[in-house]
C-alpha positions as CSV (number, residue, x, y, z in Angstrom):
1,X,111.2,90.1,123.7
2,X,115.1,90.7,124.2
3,X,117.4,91.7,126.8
4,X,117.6,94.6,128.6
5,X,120.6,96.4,129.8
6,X,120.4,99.7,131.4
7,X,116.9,100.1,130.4
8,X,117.5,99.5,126.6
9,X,116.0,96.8,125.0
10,X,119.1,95.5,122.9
11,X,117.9,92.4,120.6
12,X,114.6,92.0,119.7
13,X,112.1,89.4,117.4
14,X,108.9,90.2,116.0
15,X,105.6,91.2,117.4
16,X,104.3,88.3,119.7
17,X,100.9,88.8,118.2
18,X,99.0,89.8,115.4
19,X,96.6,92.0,116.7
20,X,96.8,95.1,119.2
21,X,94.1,97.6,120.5
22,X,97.5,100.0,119.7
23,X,100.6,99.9,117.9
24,X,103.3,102.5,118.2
25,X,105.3,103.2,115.4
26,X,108.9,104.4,116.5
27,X,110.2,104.0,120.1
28,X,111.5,107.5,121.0
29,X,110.9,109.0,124.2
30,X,107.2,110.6,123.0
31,X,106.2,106.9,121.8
32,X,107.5,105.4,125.0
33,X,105.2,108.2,127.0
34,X,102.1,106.8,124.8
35,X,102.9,103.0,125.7
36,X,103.0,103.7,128.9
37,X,100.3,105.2,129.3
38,X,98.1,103.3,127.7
39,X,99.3,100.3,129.1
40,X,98.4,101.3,132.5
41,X,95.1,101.9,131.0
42,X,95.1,98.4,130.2
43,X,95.4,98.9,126.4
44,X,97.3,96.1,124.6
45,X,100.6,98.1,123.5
46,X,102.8,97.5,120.9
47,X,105.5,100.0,120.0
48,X,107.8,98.6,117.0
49,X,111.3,100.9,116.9
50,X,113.6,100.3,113.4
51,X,116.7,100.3,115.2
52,X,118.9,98.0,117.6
53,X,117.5,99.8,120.7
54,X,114.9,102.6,122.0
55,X,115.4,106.6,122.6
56,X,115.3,107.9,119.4
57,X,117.3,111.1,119.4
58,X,117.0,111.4,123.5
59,X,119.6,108.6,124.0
60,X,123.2,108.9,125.8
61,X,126.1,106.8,124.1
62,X,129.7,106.5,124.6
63,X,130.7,108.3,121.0
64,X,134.6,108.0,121.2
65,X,136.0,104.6,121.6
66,X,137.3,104.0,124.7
67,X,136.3,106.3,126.5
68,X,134.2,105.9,129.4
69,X,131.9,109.0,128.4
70,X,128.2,109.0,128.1
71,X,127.1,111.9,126.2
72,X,123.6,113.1,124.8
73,X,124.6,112.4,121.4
74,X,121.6,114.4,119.6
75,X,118.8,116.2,122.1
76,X,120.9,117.1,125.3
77,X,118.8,120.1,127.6
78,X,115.3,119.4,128.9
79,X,112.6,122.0,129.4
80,X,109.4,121.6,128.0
81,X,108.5,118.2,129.9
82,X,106.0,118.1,132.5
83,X,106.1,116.9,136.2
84,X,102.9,115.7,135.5
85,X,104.1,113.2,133.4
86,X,107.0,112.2,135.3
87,X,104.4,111.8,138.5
88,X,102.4,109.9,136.3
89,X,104.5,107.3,135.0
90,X,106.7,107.0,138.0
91,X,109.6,108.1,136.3
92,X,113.4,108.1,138.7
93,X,114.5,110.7,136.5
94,X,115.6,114.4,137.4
95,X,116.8,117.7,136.0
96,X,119.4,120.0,137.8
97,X,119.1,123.9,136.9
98,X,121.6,126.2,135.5
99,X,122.3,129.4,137.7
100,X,124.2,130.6,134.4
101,X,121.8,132.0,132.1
102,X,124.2,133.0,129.2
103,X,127.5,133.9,128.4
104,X,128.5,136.6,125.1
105,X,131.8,137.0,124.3
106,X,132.1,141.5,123.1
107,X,134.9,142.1,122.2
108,X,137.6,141.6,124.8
109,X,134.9,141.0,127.6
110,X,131.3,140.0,127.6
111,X,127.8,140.1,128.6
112,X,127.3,137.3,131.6
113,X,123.5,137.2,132.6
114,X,123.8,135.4,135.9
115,X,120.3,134.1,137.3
116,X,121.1,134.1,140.6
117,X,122.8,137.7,140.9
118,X,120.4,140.5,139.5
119,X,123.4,143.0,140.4
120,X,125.9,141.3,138.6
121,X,124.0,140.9,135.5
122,X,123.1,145.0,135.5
123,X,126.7,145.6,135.8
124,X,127.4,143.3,133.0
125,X,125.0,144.8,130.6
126,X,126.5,148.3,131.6
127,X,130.2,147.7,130.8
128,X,128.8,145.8,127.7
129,X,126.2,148.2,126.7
130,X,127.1,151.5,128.3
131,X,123.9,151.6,130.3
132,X,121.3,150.2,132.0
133,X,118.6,150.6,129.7
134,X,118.5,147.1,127.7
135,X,118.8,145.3,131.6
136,X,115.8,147.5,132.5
137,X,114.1,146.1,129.0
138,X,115.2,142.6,129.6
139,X,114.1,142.4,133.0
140,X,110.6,143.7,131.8
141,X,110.3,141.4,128.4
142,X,111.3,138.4,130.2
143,X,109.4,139.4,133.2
144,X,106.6,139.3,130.3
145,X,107.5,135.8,129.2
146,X,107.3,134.7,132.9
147,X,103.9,135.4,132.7
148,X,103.3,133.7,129.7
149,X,104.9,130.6,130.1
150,X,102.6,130.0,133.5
151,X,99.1,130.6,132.0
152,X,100.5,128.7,128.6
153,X,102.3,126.1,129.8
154,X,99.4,124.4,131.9
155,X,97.1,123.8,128.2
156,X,99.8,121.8,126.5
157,X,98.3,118.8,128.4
158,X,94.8,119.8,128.4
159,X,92.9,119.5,125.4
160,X,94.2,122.1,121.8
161,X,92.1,125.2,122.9
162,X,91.2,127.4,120.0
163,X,93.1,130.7,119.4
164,X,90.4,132.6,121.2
165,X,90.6,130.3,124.1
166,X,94.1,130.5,124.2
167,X,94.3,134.4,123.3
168,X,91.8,134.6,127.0
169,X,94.5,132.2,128.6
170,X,97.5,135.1,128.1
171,X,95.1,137.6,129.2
172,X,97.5,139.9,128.1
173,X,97.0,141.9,124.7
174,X,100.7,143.3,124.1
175,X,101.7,140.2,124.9
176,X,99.5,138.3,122.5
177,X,100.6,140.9,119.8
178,X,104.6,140.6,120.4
179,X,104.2,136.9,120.2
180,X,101.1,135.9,118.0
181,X,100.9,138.9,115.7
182,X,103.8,140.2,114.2
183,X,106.9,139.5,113.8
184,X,109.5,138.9,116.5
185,X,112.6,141.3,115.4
186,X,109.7,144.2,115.2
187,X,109.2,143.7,119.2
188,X,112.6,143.0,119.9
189,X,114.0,146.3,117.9
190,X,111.1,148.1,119.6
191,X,112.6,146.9,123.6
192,X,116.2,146.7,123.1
193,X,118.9,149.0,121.7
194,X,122.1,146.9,121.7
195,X,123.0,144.6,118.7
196,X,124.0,141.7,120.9
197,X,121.5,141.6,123.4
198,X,118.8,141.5,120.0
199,X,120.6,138.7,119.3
200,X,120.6,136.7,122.3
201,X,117.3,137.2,122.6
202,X,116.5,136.3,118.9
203,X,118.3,132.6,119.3
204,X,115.5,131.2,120.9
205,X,113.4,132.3,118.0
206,X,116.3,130.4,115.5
207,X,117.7,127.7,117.2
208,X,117.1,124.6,114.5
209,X,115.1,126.4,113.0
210,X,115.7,128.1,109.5
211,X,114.1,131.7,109.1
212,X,115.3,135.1,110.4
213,X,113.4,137.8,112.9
214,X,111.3,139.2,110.5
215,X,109.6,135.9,108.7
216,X,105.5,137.3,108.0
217,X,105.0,133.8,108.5
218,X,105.9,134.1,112.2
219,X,107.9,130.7,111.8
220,X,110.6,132.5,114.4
221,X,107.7,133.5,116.7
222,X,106.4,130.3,117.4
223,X,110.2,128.3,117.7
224,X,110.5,131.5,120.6
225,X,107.6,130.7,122.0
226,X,108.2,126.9,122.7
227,X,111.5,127.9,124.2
228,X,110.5,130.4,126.9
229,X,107.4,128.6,128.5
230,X,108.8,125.3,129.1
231,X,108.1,124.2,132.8
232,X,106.0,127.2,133.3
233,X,109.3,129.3,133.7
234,X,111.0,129.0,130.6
235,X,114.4,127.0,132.4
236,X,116.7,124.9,130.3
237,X,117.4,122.2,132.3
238,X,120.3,119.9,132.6
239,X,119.3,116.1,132.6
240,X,120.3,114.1,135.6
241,X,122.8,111.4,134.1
242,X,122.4,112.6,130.6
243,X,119.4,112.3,127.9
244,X,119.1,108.3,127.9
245,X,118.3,108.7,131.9
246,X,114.8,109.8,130.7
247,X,114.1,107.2,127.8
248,X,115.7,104.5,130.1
249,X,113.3,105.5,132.7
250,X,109.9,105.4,130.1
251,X,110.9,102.2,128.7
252,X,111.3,100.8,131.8
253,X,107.7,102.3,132.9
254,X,106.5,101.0,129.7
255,X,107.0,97.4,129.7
256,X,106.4,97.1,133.6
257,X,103.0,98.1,132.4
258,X,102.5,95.6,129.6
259,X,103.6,97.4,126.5
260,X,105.3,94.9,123.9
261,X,108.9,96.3,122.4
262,X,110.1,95.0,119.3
263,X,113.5,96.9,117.9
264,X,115.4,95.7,114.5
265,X,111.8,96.3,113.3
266,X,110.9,98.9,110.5
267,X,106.8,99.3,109.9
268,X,107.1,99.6,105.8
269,X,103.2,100.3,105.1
270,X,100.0,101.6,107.0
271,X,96.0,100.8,105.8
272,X,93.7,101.8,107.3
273,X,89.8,102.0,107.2
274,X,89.1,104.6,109.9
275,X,88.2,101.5,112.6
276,X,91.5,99.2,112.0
277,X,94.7,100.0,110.8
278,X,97.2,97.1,109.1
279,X,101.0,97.4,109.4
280,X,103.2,96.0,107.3
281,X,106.4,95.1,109.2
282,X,109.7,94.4,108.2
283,X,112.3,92.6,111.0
284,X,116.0,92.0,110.3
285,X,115.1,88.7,113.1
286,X,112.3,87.5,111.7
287,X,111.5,88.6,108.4
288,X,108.0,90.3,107.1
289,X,104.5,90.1,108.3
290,X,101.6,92.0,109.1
291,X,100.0,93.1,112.7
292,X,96.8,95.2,113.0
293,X,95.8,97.5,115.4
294,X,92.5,99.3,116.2
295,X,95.1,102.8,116.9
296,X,97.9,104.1,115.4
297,X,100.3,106.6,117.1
298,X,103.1,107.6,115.0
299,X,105.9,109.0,116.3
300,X,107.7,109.5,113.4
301,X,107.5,112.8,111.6
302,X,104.5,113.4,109.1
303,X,106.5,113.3,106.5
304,X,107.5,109.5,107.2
305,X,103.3,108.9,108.0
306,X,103.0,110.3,104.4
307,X,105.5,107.7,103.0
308,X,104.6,104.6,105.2
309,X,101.0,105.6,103.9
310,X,101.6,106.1,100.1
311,X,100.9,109.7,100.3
312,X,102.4,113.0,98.9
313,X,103.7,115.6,101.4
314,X,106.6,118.0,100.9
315,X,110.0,116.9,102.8
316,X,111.3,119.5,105.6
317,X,114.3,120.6,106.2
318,X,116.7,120.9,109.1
319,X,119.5,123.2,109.7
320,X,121.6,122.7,112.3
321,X,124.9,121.7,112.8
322,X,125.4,119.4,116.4
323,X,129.5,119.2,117.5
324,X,129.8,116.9,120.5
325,X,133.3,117.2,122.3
326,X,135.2,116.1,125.2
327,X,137.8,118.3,126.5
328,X,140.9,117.6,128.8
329,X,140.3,121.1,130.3
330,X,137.9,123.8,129.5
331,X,139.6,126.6,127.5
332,X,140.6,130.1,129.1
333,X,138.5,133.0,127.3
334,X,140.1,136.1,126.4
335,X,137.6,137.6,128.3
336,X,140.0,137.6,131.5
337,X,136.8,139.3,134.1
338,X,135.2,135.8,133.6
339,X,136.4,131.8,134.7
340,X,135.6,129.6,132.2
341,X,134.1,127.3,134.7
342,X,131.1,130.0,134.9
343,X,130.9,131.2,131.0
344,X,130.7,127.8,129.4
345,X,127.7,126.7,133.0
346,X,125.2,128.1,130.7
347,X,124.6,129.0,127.2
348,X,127.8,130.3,125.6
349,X,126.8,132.3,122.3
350,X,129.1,133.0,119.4
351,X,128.2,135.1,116.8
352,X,124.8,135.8,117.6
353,X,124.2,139.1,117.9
354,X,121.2,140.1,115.5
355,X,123.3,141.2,112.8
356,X,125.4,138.3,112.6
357,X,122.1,136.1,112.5
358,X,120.7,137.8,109.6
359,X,124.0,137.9,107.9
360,X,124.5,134.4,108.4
361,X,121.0,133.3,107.5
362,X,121.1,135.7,104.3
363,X,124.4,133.7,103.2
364,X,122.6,130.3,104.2
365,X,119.6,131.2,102.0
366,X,121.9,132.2,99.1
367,X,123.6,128.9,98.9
368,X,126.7,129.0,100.7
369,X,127.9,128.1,104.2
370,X,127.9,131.2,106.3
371,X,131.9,133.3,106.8
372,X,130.8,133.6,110.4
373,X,129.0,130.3,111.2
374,X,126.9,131.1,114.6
375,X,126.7,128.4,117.1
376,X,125.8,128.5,121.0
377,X,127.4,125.8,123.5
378,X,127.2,124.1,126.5
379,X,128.7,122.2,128.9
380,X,127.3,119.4,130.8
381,X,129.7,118.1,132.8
382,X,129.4,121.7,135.1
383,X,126.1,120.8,136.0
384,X,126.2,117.0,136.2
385,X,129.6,115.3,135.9
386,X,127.7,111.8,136.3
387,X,128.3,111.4,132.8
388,X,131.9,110.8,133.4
389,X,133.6,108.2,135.2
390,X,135.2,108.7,138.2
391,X,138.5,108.7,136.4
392,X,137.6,111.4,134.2
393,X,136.3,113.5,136.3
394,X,139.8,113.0,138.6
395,X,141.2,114.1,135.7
396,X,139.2,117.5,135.1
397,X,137.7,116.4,132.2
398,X,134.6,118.2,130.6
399,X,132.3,117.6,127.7
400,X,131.1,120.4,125.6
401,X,128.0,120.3,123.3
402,X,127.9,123.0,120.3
403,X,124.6,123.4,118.2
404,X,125.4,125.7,115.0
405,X,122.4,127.2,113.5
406,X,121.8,128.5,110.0
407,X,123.3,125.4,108.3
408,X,120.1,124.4,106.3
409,X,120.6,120.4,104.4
410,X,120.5,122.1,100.9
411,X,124.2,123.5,101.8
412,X,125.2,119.6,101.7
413,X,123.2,118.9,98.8
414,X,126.3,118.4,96.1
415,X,129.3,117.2,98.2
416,X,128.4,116.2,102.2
417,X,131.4,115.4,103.6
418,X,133.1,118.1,102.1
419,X,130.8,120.6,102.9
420,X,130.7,119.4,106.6
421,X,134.5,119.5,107.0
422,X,134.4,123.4,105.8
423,X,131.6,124.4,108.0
424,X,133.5,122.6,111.0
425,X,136.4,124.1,110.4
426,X,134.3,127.6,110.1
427,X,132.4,127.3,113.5
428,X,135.4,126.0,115.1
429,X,137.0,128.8,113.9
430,X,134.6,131.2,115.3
431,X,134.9,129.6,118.5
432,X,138.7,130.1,118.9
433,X,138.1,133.7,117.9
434,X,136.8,134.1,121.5
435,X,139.2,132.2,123.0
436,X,142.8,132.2,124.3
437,X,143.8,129.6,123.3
438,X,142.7,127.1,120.3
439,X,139.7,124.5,121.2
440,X,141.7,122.1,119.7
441,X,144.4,122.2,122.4
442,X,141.8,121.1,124.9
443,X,140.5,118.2,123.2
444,X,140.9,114.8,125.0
445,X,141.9,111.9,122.7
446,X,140.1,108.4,122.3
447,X,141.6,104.4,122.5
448,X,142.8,105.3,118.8
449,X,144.6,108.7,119.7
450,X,141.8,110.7,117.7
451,X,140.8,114.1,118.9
452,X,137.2,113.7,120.8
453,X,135.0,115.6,118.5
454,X,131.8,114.3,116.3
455,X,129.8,116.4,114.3
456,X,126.3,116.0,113.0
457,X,124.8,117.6,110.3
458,X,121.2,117.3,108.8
459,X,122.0,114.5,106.6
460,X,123.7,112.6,109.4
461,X,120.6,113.0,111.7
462,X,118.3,111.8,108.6
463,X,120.4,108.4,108.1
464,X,121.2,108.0,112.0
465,X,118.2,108.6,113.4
466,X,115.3,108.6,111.0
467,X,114.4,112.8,110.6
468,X,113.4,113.7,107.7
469,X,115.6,116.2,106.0
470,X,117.1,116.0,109.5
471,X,114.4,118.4,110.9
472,X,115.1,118.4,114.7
473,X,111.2,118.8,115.4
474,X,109.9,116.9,112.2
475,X,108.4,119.7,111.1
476,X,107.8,123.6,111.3
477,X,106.5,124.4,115.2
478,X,102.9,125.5,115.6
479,X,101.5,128.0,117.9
480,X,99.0,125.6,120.7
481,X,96.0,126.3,119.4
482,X,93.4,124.5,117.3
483,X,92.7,126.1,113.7
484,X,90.4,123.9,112.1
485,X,87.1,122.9,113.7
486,X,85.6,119.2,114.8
487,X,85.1,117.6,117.8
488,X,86.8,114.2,117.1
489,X,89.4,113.4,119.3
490,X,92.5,113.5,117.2
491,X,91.5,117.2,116.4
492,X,90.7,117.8,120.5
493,X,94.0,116.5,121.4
494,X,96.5,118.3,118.6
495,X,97.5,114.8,117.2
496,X,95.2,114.2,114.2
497,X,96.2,113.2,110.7
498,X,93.3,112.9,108.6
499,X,92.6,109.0,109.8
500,X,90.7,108.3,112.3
501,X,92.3,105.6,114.2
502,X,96.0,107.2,112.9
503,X,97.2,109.5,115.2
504,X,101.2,111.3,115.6
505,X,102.2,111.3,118.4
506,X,105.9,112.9,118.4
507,X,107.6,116.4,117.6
508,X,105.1,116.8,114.2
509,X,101.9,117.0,116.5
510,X,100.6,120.3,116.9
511,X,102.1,120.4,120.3
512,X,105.5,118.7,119.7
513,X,108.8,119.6,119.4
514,X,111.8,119.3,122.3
515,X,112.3,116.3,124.4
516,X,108.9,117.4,126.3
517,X,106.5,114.1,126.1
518,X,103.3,116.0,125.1
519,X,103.0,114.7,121.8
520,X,103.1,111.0,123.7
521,X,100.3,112.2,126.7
522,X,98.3,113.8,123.9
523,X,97.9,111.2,121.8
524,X,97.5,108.5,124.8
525,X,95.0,111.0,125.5
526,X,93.0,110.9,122.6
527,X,92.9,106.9,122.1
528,X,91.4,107.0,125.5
529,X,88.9,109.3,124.9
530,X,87.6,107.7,121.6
């Protein structure tokens, strides 16, 4: 079956049989939650992954040569996975929290909401603000959220409830209306005053995902919604050792359960009459065949199910711009009131107050890269320096991760590499606006003397690691509940597709999105019940 080193299966052959009660196409972390579980349930697992090794985009690499950094090239904060399944599958993996809420450059200062000093955080919002109304109406919105995320949180393992069931689980009717009914920026307009605290609170309605606050489709409601009930409080948590700790861990649950991995493999066609499915396989170590399967889980978007199936279905599209870096020092702000040591512990905006957003997604829609590009960051290395070798970290260095939003794949339609180098040099620019010195004086410098910075864009994450249009959750974000009636399983569970035995199982099921699992458990979950 291959080696394994560090939990990663690097070299593979072909599947070992020719017939499994399940095959798992793609070998992120929400197909390696399905193999496990299934093989503990004594199923007969295959999962088949296209390239050299496992993880998908929850994977930690060494990105600058020669240098002994392991960062969470793609997916990099965890929130939305259970205990449940960790305690389930026996996982050694971890999470630390971040006191640091968020950190806004205003002007010469900025607006630091601290999670473990409720006083610090008023006076913040004053100086930034002028009072202490907008604390008063953050403190009662997210105390709101709070009590959303427990009762919601809890049914994303339990079978889809239907929008009345669910509507009964918030037992709350303002809330149900701010988050289910109408649009976002109408509630957020209605509770805050200030420009830039609308806008940190309208990120986590945005964040990879292309709309603004007032979308009728409620496209931003449901991208908020995922991102403040994860974990039943709504934390963004760092992940002990990086991103690859957690998809080491599941593929090493997975195969001490029985699951089969196969990597180098790319399933090239799906048939399927309702009671067993036939994959046509393609290995770069063995050639083609054919393996059959009484289930399917896909965990590959829906719009890859469509092609591997000879189907129509409309391609998505990302828009996001991920900038990995490693920094000999972390820069000094020009806010002088803050350390940079506590601005960059939790999420450090940049342009986002609500204005800018709509500006910057107006000029998106109209074709062009946005003048003011807005990004968030983080750092890492504050939380968890593990990532670093004990050399590094002697020498002070940090990583910091940027995610740029509003950069939809159309922008890189004509000329990509172009087009990436301006937007770069835009959100880069944006960053040293806020700071007091240039980002690019803090940059470390690889085994070649290059600066360590990589940036992604959508077409990048497409070729590299399989998403359509580069869609970071393989397809707009549902709201939890079931719309369409039936009783089969695949509907019960969130994870059906319109075949029987053919079930997702990743970010495209009703459920998915984030590095979270649930499409994995839900889809285990529905094999098992038929």
């Amino acid at each position: 079956m291959g080696a394994v080193e560090g939990g990663r299966v690097t070299s593979s052959g072909g599947p070992a049989h020719g017939s499994y009660d399940v095959v798992v196409v793609g070998g992120g972390h929400n197909g390696l939650v399905a193999a496990a579980y299934l093989a503990r349930a004594g199923r007969s697992v295959l999962v088949v992954e296209r390239n050299s090794h496992t993880g998908g985009a929850a994977v930690s690499e060494k990105v600058f040569e020669g240098v002994d950094a392991r960062l969470s090239r793609y997916s990099y904060l965890v929130s939305l996975l259970p205990d449940r399944i960790v305690r389930d599958l026996g996982l050694r993996f971890a999470t630390r929290r971040r006191r640091i809420s968020s950190y806004t450059p205003v002007g010469d200062g900025g607006l630091l909401v601290d999670g473990g000093s409720e006083s610090g955080t008023r006076e913040s919002f004053v100086r930034v603000t002028g009072s202490d109304r907008d604390f008063r109406a953050w403190q009662s919105f997210y105390g709101t959220t709070a009590r959303l995320a427990e009762r919601v949180f809890p049914t994303l393992t339990e079978p889809l409830p239907t929008r009345t069931e669910l509507e009964a689980v918030v037992d709350d009717s303002a809330a149900w209306e701010a988050i289910f009914e109408r649009p976002l920026g109408v509630s957020v307009e209605e509770a805050f005053t200030d420009d830039t605290v609308r806008g940190i609170v309208l990120t986590d309605a945005l964040i990879g995902t292309f709309t603004h606050a007032h979308d009728p489709t409620l496209l931003q409601n449901r991208c908020f919604l995922y991102h403040v009930i994860g974990g039943g409080t709504g934390d963004w948590n760092v992940p002990i050792g990086g991103m690859g700790a957690l998809t080491d861990a599941l593929l090493r649950s997975a195969r001490h359960a029985g699951a089969a991995v196969v990597t180098d493999c790319t399933i090239t066609g799906i048939e399927t009459d309702g009671d067993t499915a036939q994959l046509a396989y393609d290995s770069t170590r063995c050639g083609t065949g054919t393996v059959t399967a009484r289930h399917v889980l896909v965990n590959a978007a829906p719009y890859e199910l469509a092609r591997m199936m000879g189907e129509e279905r409309t391609k998505p599209e990302g828009a996001q711009l991920k900038i990995n870096m490693l920094l000999r020092h972390l820069p000094t702000l020009r806010d002088r009131s803050v350390d940079s040591r506590t601005a960059f512990a939790g999420t450090f905006h940049i342009g986002e107050s609500a204005t800018q957003l709509d500006q910057a997604y107006r000029e998106a829609a109209a074709g062009r890269i946005p003048a003011a590009p807005p990004s968030e960051i983080y750092c890492h290395t504050l939380t968890d320096p593990s990532i670093l070798s004990m050399d590094l970290q002697e020498q002070g260095m940090h990583t910091l991760t940027l995610f740029g939003l509003h950069t939809p794949a159309r922008l890189f339609a004509d000329d990509p590499l172009e087009v990436k180098q301006k937007l770069v040099d835009a959100t880069l620019a944006q960053l040293d606006s806020v700071l007091a010195e240039p980002i690019s004086d803090c940059l470390a410098y690889d085994a070649n003397g290059r600066p360590c910075l990589e940036a992604r864009t959508p077409v990048e994450l497409e070729a590299e690691i399989g998403l359509p249009g580069g869609h970071i959750f393989h397809a707009d974000l549902a709201f939890p509940y079931r719309k369409g009636e039936g009783e089969d399983p695949g509907t019960r569970w969130g994870v059906a597709t319109g075949h029987r035995n053919i079930f997702l199982c990743g970010a495209g099921a009703v459920r998915g999105g984030g590095v979270s699992g649930i499409g994995g458990h839900n889809a285990a979950m529905a094999v098992l019940e038929s």
